[in-house]
MIVOVO-436654 format. One record per atom (N, C-alpha, C, CB): residue in one letter; x, y negated, z. Coordinates in pm, whole numbers, padded with zeros to 5 digits, always signed. Glycine has a CB too. Layout:
% residues N
AXYZ/...
This chain:
% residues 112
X-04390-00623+00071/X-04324-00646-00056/X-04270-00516-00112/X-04212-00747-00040/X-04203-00404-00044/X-04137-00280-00055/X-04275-00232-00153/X-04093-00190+00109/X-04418-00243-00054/X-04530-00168-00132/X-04549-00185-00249/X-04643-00183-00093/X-04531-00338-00290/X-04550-00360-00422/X-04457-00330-00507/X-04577-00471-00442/X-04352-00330-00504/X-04202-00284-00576/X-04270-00124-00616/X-04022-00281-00438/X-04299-00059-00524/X-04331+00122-00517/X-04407+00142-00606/X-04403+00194-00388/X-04537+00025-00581/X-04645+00073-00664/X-04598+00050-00805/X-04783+00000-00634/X-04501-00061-00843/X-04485-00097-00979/X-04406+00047-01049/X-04389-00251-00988/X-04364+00089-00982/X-04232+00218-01011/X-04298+00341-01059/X-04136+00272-00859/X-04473+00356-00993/X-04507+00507-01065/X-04503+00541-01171/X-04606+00551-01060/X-04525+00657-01209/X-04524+00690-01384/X-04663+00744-01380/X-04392+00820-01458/X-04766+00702-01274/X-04909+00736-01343/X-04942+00615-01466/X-05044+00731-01208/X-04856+00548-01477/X-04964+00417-01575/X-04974+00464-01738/X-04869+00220-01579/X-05085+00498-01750/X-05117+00526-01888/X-05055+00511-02015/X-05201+00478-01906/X-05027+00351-01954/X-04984+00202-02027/X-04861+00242-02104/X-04942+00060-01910/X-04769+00267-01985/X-04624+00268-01934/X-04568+00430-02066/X-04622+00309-01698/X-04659+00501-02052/X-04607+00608-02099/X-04674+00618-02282/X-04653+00736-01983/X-04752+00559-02333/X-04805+00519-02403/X-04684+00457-02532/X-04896+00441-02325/X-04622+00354-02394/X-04524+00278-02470/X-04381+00331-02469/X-04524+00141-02422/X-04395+00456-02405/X-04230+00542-02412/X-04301+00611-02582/X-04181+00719-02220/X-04390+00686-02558/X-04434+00748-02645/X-04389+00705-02811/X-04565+00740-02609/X-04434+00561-02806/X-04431+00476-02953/X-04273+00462-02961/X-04523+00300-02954/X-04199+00403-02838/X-04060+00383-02843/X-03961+00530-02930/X-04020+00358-02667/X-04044+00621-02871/X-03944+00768-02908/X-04030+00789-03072/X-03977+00954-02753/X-04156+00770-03100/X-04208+00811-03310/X-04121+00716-03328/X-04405+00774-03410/X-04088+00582-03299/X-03993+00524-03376/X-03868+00547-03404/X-03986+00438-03350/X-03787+00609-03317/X-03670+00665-03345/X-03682+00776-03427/X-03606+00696-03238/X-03804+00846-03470/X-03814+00975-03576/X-03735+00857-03727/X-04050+01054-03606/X-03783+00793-03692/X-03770+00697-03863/X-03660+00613-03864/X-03905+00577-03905/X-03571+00677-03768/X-03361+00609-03787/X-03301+00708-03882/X-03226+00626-03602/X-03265+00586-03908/X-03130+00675-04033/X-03026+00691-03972/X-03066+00592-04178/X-02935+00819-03980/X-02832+00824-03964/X-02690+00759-04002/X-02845+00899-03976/X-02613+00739-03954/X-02507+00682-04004/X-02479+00744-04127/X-02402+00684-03917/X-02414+00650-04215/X-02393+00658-04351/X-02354+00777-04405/X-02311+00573-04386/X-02183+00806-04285/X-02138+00912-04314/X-02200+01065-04299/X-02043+00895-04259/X-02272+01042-04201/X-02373+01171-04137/X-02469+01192-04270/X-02486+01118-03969/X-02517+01122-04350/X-02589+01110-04435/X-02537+01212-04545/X-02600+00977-04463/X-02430+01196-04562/X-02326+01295-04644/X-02306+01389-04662/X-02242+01302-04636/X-02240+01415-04507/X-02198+01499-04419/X-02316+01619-04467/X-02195+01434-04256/X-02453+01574-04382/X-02536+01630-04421/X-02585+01706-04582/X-02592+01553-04377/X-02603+01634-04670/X-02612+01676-04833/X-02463+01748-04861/X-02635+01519-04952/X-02394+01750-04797/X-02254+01799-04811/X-02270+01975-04769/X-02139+01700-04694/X-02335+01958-04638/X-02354+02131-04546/X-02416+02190-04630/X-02448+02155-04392/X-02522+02101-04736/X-02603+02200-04768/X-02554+02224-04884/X-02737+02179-04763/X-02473+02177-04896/X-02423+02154-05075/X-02506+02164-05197/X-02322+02258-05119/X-02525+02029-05157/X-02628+01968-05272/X-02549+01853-05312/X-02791+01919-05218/X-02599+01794-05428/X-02516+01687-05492/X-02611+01567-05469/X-02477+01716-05657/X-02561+01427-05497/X-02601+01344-05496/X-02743+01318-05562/X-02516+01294-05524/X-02720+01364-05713/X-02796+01373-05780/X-02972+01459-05769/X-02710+01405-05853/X-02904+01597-05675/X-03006+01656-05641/X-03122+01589-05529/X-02951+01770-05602/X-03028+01517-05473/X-03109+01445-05355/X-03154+01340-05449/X-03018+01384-05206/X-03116+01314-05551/X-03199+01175-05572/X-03308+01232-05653/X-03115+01040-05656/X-03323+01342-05749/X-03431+01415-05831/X-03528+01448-05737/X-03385+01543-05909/X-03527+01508-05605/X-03594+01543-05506/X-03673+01399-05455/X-03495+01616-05404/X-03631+01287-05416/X-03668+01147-05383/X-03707+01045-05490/X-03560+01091-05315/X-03687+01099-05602/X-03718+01017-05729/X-03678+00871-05717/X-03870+01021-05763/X-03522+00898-05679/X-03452+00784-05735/X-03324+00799-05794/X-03438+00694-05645/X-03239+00714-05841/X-03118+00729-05929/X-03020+00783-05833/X-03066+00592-06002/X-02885+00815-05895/X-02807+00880-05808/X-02723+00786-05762/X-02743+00991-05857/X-02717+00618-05824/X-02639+00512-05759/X-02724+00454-05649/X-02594+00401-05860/X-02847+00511-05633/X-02921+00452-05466/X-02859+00552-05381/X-03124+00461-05439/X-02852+00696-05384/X-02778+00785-05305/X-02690+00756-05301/X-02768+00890-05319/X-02566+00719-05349/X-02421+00706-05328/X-02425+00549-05239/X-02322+00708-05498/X-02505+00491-05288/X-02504+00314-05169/X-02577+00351-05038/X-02625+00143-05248/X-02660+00438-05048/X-02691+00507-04927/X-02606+00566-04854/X-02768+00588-04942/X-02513+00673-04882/X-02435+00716-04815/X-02292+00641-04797/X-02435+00829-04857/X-02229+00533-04906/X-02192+00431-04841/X-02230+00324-04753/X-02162+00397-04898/X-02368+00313-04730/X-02389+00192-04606/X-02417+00094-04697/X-02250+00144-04493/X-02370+00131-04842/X-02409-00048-04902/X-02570-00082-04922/X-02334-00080-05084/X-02640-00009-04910/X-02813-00028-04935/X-02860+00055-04836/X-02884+00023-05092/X-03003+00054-04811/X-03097+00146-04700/X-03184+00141-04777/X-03141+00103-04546/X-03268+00294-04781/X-03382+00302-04850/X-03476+00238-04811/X-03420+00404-04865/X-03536+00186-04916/X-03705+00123-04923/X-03838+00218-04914/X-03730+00051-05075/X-03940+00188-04879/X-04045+00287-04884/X-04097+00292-05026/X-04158+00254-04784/X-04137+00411-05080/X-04197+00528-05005/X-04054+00634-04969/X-04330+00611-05116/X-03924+00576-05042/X-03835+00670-05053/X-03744+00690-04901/X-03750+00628-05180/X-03776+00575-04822/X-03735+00582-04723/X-03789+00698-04631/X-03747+00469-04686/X-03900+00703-04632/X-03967+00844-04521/X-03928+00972-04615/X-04186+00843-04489/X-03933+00978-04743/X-03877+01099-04764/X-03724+01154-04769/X-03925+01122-04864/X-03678+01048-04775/X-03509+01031-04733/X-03505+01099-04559/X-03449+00816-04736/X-03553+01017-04520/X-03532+01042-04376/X-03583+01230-04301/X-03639+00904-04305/X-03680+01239-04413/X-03754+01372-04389/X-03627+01516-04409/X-03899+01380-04527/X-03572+01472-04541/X-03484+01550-04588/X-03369+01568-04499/X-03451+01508-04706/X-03345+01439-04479/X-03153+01442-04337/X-03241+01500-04193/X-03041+01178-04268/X-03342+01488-04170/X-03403+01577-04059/X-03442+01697-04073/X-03501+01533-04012/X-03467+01760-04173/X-03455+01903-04247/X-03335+01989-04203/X-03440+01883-04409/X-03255+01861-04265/X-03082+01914-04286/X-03038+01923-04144/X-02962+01792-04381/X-03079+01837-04065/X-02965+01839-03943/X-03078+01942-03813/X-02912+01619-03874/X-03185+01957-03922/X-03198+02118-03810/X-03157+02221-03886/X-03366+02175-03752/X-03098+02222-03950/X-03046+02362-04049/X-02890+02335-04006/X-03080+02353-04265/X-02853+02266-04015/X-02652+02213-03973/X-02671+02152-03906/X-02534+02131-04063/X-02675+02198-03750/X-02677+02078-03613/X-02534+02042-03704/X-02663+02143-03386/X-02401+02095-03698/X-02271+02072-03674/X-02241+01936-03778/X-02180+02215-03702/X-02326+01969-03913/X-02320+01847-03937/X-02407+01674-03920/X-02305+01884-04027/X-02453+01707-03826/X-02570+01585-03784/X-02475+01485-03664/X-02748+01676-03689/X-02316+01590-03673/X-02246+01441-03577/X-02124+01403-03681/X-02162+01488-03375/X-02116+01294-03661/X-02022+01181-03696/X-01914+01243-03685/X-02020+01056-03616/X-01857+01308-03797/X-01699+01312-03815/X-01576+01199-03835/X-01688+01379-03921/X-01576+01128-03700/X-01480+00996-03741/X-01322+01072-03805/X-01445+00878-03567/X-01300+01190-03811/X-01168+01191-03874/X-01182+01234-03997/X-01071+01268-03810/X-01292+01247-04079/X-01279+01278-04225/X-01295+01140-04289/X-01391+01389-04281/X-01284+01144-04422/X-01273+01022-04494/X-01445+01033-04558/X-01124+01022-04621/X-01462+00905-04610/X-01627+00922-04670/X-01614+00981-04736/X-01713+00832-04726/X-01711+01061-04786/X-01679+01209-04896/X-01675+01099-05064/X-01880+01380-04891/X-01626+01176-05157/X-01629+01092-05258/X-01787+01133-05354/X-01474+01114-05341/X-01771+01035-05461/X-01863+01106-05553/X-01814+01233-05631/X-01907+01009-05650/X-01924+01350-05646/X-01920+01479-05672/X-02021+01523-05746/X-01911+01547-05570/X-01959+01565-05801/X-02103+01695-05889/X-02070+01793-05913/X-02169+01679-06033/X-02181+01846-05952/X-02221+01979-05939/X-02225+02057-06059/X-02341+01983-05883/X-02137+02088-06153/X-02163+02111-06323/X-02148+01979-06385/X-02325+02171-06367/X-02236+01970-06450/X-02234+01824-06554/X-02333+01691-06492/X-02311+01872-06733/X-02261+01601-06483/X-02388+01481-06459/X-02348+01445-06341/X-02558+01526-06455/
């Protein structure tokens, strides 16, 4: 019985690693927490607006985005997600969760 337990345990199975493989591309396509979302367009100091001209959507889907009240839809979702993975290899520091700041407010940048 030990043998069979052993054999189930290797990491030769094709199978086995196949399905770590798919488990980890799927985590490429998590969104960050709301605030990290911010945080992020914040390091780089960009405005709401800029992120939404870049994603070709309005600047009240960015602000419900970075409040938590909506999640992007595709196609804007993979390029959303592309951009906060951009950002948080350019600002590790901001890619963690600042639980002691407040959600950033709405801001701009000049006019608009």
């Amino acid at each position: 019985m030990d043998q069979s337990i052993m054999g189930a345990c290797t990491m030769s199975d094709p199978d086995r690693l196949k399905r770590v493989d798919a488990l980890l591309e799927g985590l490429e396509g998590v969104l960050p927490p709301p605030r990290v979302r911010a945080q992020l367009r914040l390091a780089a100091n960009l405005t709401q607006q800029d992120v939404a001209d870049a994603i070709g959507v309005t600047r009240l889907s960015v602000v419900n985005w970075e409040l938590g009240k909506t999640n992007p839809r595709r196609p804007a979702r993979q390029a959303y997600i592309h951009l906060l993975d951009q950002l948080a290899k350019r600002f590790p520091q901001a890619a963690v969760l600042d639980l002691g700041s407040a959600t950033p407010a709405s801001e701009s940048r000049g006019s608009g």
